[in-house]
mmCIF file of the N, C-alpha and C atoms, coordinates in Angstrom:
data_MODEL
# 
_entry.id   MODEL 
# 
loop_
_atom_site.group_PDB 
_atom_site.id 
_atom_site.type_symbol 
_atom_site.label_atom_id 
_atom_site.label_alt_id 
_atom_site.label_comp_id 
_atom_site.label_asym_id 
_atom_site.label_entity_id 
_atom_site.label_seq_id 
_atom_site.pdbx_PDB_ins_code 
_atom_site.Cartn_x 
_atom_site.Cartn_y 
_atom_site.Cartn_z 
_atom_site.occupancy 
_atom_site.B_iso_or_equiv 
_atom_site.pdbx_formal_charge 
_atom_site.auth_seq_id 
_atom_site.auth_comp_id 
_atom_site.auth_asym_id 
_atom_site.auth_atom_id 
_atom_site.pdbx_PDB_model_num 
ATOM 1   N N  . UNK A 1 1  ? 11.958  20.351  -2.613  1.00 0.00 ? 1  UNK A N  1 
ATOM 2   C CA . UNK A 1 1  ? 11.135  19.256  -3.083  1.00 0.00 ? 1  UNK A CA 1 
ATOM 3   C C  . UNK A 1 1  ? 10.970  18.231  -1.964  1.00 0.00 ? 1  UNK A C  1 
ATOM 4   N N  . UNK A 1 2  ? 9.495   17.918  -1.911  1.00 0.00 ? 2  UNK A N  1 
ATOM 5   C CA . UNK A 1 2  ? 9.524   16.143  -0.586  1.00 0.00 ? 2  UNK A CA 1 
ATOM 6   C C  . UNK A 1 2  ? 10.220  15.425  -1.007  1.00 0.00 ? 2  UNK A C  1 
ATOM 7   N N  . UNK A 1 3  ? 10.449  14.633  -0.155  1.00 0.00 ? 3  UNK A N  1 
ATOM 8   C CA . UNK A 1 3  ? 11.026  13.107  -0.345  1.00 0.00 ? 3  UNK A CA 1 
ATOM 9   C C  . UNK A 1 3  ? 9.816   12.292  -0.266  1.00 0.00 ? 3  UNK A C  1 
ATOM 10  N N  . UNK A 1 4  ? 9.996   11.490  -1.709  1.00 0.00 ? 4  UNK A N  1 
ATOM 11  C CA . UNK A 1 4  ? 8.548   10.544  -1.475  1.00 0.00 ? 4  UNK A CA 1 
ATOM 12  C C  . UNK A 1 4  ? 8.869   9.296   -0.523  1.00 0.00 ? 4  UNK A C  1 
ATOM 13  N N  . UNK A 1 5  ? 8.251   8.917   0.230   1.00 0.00 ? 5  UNK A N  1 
ATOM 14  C CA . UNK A 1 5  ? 8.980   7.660   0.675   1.00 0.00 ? 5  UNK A CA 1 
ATOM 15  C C  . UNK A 1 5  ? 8.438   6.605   -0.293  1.00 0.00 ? 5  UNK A C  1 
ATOM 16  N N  . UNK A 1 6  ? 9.412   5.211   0.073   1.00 0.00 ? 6  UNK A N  1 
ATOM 17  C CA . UNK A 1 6  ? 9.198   3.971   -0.645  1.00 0.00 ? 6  UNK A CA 1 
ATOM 18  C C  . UNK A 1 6  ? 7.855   3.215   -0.121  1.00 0.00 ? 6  UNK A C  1 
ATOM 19  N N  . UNK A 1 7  ? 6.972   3.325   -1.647  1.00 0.00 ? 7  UNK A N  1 
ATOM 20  C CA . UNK A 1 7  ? 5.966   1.848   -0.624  1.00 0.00 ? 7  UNK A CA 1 
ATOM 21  C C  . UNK A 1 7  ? 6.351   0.588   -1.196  1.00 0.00 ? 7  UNK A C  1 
ATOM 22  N N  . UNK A 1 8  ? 5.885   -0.178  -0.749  1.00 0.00 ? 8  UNK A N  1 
ATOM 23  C CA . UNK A 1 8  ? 5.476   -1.482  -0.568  1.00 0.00 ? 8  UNK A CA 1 
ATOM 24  C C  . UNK A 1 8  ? 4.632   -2.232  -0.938  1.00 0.00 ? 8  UNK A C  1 
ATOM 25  N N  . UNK A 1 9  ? 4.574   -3.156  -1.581  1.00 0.00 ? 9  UNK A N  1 
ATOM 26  C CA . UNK A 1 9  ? 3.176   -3.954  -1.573  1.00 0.00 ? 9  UNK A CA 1 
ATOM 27  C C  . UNK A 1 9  ? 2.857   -5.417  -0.693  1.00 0.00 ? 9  UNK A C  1 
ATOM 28  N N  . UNK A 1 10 ? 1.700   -4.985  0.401   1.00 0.00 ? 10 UNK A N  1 
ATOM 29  C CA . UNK A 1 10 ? 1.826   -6.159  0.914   1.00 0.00 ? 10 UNK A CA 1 
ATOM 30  C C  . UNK A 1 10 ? 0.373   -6.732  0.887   1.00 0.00 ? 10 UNK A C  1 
ATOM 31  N N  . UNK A 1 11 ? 0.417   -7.962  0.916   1.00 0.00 ? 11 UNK A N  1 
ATOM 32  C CA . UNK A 1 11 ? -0.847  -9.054  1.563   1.00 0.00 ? 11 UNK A CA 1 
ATOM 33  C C  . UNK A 1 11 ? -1.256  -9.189  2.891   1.00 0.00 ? 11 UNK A C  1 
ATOM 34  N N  . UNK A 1 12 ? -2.577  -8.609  3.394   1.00 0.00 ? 12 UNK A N  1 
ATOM 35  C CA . UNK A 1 12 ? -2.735  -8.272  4.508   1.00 0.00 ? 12 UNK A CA 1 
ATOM 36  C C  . UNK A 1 12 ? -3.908  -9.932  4.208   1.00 0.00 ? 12 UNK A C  1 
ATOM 37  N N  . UNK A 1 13 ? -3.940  -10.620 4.927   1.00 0.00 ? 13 UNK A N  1 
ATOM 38  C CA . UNK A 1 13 ? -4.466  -11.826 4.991   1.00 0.00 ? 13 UNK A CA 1 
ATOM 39  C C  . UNK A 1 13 ? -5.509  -11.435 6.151   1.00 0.00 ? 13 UNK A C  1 
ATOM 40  N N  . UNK A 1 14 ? -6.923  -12.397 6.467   1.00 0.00 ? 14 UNK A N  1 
ATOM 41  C CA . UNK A 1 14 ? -7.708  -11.997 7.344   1.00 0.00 ? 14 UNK A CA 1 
ATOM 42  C C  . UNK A 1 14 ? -6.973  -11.994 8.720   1.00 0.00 ? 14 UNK A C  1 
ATOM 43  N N  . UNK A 1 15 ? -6.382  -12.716 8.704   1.00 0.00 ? 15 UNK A N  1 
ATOM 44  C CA . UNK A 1 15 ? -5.710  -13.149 10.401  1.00 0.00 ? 15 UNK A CA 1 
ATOM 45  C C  . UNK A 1 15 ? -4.688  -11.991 10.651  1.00 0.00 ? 15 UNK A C  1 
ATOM 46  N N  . UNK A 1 16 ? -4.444  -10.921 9.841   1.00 0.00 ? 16 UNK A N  1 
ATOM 47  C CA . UNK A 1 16 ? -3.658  -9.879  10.142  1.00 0.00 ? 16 UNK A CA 1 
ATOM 48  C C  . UNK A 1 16 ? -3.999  -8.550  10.168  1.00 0.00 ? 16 UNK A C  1 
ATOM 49  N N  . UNK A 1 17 ? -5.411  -8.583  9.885   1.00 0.00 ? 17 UNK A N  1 
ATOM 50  C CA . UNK A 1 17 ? -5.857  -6.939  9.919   1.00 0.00 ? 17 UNK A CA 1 
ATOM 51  C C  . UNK A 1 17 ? -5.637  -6.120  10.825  1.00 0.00 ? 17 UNK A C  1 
ATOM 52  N N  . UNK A 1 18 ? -6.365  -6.678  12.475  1.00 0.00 ? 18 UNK A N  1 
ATOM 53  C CA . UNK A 1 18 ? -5.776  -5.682  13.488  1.00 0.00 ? 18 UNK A CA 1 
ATOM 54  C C  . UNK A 1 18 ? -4.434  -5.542  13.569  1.00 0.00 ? 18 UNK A C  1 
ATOM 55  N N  . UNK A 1 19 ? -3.440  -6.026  12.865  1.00 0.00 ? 19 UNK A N  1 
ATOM 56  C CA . UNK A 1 19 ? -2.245  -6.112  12.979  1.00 0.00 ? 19 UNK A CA 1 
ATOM 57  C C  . UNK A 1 19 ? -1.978  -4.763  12.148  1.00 0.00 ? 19 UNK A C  1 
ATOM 58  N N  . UNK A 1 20 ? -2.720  -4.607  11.259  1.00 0.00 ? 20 UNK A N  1 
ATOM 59  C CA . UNK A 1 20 ? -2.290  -3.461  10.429  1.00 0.00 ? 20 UNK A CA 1 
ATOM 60  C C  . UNK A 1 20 ? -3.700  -2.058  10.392  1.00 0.00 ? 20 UNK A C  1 
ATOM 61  N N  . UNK A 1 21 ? -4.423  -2.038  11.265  1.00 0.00 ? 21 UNK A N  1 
ATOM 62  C CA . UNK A 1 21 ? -5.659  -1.503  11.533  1.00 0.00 ? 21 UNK A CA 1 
ATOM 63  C C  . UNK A 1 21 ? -6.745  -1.416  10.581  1.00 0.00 ? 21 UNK A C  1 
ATOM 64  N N  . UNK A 1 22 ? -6.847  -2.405  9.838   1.00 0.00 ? 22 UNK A N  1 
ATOM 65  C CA . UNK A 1 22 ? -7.733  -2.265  8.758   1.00 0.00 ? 22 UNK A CA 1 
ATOM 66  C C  . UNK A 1 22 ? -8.805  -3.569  8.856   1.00 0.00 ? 22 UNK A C  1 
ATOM 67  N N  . UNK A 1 23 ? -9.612  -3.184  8.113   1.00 0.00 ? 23 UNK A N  1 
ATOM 68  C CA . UNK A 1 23 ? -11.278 -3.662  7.929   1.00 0.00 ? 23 UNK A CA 1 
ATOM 69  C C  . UNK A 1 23 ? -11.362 -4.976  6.532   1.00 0.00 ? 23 UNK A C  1 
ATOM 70  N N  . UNK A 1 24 ? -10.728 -5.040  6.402   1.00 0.00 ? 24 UNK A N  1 
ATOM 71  C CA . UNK A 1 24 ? -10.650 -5.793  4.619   1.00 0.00 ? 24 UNK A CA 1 
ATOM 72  C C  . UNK A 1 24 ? -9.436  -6.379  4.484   1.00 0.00 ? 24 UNK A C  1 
ATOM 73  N N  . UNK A 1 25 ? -9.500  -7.685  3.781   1.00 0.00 ? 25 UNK A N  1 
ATOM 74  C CA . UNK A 1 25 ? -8.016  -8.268  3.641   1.00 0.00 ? 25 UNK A CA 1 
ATOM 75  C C  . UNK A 1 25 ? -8.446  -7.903  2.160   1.00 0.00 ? 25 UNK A C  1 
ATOM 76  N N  . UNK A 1 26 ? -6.984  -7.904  1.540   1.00 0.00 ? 26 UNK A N  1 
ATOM 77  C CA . UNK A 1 26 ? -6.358  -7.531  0.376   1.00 0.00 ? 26 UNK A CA 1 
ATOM 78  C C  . UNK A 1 26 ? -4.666  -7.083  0.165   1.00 0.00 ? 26 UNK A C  1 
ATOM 79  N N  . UNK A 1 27 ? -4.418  -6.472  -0.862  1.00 0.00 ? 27 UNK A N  1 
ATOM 80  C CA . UNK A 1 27 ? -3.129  -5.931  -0.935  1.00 0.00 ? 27 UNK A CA 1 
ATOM 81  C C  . UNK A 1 27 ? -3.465  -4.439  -0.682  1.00 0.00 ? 27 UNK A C  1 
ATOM 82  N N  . UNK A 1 28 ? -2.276  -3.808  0.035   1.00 0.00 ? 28 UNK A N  1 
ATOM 83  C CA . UNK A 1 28 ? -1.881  -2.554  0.480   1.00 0.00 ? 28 UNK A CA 1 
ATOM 84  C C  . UNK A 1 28 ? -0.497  -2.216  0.036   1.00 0.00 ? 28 UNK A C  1 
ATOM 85  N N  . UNK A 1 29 ? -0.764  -1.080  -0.269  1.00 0.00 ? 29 UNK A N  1 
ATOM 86  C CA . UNK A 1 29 ? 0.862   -0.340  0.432   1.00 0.00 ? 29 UNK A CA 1 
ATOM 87  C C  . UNK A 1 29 ? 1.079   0.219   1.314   1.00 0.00 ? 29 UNK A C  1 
ATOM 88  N N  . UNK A 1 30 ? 2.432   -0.121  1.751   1.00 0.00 ? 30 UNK A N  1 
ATOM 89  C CA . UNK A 1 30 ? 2.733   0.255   3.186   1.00 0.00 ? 30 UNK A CA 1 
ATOM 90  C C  . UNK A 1 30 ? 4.380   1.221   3.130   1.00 0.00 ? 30 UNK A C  1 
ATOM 91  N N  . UNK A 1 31 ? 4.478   2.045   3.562   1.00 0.00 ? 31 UNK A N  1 
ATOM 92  C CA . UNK A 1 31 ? 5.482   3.164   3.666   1.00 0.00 ? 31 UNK A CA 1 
ATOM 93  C C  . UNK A 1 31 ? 6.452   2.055   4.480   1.00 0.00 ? 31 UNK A C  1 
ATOM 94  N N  . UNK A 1 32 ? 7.931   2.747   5.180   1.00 0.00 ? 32 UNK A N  1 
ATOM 95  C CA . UNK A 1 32 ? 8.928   2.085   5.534   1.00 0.00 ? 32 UNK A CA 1 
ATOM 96  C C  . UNK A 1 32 ? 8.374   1.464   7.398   1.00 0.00 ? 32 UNK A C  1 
ATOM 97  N N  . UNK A 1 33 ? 7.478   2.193   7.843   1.00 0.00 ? 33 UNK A N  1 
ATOM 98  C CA . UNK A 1 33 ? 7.753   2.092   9.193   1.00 0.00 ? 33 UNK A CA 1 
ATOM 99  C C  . UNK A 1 33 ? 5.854   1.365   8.967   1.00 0.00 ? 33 UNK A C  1 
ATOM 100 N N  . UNK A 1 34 ? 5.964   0.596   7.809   1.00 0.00 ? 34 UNK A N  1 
ATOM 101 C CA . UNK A 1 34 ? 4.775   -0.692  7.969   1.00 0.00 ? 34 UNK A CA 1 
ATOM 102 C C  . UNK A 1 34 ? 3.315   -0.053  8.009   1.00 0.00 ? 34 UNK A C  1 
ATOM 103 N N  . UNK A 1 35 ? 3.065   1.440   7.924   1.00 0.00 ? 35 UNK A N  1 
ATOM 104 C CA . UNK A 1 35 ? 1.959   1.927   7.562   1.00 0.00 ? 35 UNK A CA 1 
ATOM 105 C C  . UNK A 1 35 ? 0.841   2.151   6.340   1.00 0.00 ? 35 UNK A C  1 
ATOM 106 N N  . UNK A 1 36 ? 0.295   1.749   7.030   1.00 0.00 ? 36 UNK A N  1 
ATOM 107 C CA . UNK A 1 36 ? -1.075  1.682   5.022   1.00 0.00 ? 36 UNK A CA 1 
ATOM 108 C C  . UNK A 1 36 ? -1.010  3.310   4.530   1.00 0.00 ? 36 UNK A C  1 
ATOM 109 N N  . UNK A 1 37 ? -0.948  3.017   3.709   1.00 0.00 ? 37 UNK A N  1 
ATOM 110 C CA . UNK A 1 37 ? -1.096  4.267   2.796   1.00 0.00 ? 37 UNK A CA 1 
ATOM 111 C C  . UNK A 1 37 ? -1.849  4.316   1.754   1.00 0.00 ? 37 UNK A C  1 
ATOM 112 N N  . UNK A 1 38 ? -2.204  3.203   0.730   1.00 0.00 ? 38 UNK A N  1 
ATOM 113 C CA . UNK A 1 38 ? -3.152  2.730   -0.202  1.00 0.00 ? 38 UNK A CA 1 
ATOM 114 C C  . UNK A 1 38 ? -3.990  1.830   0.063   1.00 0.00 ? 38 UNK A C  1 
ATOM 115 N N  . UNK A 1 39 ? -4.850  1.439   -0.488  1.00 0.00 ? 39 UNK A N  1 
ATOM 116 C CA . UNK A 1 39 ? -5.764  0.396   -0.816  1.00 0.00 ? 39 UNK A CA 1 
ATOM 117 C C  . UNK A 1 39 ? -6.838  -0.152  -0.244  1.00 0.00 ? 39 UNK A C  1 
ATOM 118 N N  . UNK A 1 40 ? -7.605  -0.800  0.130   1.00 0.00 ? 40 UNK A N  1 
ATOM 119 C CA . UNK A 1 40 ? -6.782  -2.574  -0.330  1.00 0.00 ? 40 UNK A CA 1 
ATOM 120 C C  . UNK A 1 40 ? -7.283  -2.343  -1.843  1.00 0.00 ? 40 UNK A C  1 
ATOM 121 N N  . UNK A 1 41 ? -6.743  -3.239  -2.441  1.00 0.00 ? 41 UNK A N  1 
ATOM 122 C CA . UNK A 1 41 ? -6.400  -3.833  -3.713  1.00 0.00 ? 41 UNK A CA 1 
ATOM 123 C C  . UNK A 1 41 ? -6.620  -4.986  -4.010  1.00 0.00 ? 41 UNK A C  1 
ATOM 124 N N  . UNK A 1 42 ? -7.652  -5.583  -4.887  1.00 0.00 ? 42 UNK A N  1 
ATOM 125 C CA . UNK A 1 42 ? -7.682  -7.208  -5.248  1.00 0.00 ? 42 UNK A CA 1 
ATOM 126 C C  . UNK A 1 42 ? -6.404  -7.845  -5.624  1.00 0.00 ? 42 UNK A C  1 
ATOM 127 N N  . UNK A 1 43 ? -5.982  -7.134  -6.420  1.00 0.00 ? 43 UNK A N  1 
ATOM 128 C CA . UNK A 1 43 ? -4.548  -7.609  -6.805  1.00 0.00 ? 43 UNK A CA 1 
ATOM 129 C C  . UNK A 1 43 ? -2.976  -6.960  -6.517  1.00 0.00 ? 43 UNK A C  1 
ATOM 130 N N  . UNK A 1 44 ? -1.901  -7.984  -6.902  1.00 0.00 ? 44 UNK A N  1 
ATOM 131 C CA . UNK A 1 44 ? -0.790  -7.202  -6.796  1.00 0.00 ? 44 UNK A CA 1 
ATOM 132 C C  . UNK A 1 44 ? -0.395  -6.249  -7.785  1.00 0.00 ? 44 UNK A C  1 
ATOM 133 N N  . UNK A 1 45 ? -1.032  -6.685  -9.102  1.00 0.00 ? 45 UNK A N  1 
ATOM 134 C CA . UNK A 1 45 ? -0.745  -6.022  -10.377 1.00 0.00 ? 45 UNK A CA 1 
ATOM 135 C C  . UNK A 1 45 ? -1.100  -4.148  -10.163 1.00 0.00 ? 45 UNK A C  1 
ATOM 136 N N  . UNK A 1 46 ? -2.891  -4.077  -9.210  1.00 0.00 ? 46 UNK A N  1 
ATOM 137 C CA . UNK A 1 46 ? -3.760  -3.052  -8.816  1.00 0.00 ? 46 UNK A CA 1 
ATOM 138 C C  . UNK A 1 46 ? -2.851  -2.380  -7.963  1.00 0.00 ? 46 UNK A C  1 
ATOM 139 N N  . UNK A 1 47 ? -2.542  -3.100  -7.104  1.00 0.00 ? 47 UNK A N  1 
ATOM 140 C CA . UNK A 1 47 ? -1.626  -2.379  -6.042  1.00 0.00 ? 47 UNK A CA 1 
ATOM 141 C C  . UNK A 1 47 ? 0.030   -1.492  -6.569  1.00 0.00 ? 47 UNK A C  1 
ATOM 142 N N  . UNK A 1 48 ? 0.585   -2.300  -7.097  1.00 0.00 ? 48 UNK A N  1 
ATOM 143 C CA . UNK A 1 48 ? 2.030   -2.386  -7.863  1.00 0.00 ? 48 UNK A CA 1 
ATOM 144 C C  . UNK A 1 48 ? 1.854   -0.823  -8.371  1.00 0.00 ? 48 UNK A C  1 
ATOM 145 N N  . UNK A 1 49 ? 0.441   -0.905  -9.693  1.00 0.00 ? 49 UNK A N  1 
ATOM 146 C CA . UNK A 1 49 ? -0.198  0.201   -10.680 1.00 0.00 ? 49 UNK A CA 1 
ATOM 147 C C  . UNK A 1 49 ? -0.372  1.487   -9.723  1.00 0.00 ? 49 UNK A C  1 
ATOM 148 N N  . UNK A 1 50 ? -0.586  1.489   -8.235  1.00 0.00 ? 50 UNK A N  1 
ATOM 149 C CA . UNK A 1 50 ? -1.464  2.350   -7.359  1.00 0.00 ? 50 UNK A CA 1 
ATOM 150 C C  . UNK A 1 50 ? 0.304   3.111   -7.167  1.00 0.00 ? 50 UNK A C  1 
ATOM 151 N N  . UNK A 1 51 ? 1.439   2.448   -6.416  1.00 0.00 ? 51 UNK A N  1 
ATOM 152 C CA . UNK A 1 51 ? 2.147   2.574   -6.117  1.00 0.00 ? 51 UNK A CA 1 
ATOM 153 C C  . UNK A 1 51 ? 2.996   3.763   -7.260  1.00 0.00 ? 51 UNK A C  1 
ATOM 154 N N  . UNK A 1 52 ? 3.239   2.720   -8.204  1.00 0.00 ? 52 UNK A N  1 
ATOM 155 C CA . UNK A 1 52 ? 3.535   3.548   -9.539  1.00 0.00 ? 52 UNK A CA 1 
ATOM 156 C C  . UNK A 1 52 ? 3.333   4.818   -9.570  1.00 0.00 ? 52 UNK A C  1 
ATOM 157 N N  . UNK A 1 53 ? 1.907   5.311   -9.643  1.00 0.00 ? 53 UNK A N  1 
ATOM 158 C CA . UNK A 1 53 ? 0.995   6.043   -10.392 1.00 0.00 ? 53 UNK A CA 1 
ATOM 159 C C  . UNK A 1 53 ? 1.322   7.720   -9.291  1.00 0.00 ? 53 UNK A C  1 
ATOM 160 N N  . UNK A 1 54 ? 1.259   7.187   -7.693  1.00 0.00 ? 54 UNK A N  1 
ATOM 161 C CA . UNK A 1 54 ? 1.570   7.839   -6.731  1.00 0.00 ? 54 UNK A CA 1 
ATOM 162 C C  . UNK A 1 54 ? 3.042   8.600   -6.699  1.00 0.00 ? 54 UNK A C  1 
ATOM 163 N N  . UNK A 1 55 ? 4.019   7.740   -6.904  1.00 0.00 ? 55 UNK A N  1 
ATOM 164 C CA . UNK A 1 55 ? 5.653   7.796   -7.085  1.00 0.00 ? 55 UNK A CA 1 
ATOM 165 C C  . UNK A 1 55 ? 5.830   8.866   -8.030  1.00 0.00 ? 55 UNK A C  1 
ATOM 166 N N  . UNK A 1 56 ? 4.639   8.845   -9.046  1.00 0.00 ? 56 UNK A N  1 
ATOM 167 C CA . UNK A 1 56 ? 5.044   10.364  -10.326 1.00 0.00 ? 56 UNK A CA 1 
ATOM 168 C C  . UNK A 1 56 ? 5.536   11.675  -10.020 1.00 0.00 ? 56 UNK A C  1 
ATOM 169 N N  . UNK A 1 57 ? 5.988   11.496  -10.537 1.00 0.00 ? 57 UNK A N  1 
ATOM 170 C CA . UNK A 1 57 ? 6.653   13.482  -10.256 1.00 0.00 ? 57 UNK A CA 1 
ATOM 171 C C  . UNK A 1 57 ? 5.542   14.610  -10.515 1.00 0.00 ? 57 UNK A C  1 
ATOM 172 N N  . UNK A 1 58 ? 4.680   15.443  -9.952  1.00 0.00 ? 58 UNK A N  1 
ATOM 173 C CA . UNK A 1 58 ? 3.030   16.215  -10.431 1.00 0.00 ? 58 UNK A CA 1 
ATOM 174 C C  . UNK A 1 58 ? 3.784   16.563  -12.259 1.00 0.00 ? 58 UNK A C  1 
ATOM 175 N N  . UNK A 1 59 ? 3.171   17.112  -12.754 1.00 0.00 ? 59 UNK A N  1 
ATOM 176 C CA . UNK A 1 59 ? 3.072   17.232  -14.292 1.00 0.00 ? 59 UNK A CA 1 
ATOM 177 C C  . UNK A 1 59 ? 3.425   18.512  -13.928 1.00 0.00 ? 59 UNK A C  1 
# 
C-alpha cells in the first residue's frame, strides 16, 4: 500500500506566488517538503474538504 503523505493547508497571499510557483493567490495544499498539490481554493473550509476527500482510502 502508498504512503499518503500529509497535506497542508496554506494561504498563498499575492506577494508569495513565485514563492510557491503559482498564478493565483488563494488556499492550497501543500505536501511536507512545501509543494502544491491542490487548488487554489477560495476558502479554508474548500481546501480543508479537498484535503479530506484526497486522504480516503479508494472504495
Amino acid at each position: 500500500m502508498t504512503n499518503v503523505q500529509d497535506l497542508f493547508p496554506v494561504n498563498v497571499a499575492e506577494s508569495e506566488l513565485e514563492d510557491y510557483s503559482v498564478t493565483d493567490a488563494g488556499w492550497y495544499a501543500v505536501d511536507d517538503a512545501e509543494k502544491i498539490v491542490l487548488g487554489p481554493f477560495v476558502s479554508l473550509e474548500e481546501c480543508e474538504r479537498a484535503i479530506r476527500e484526497r486522504s480516503r482510502p479508494p472504495v
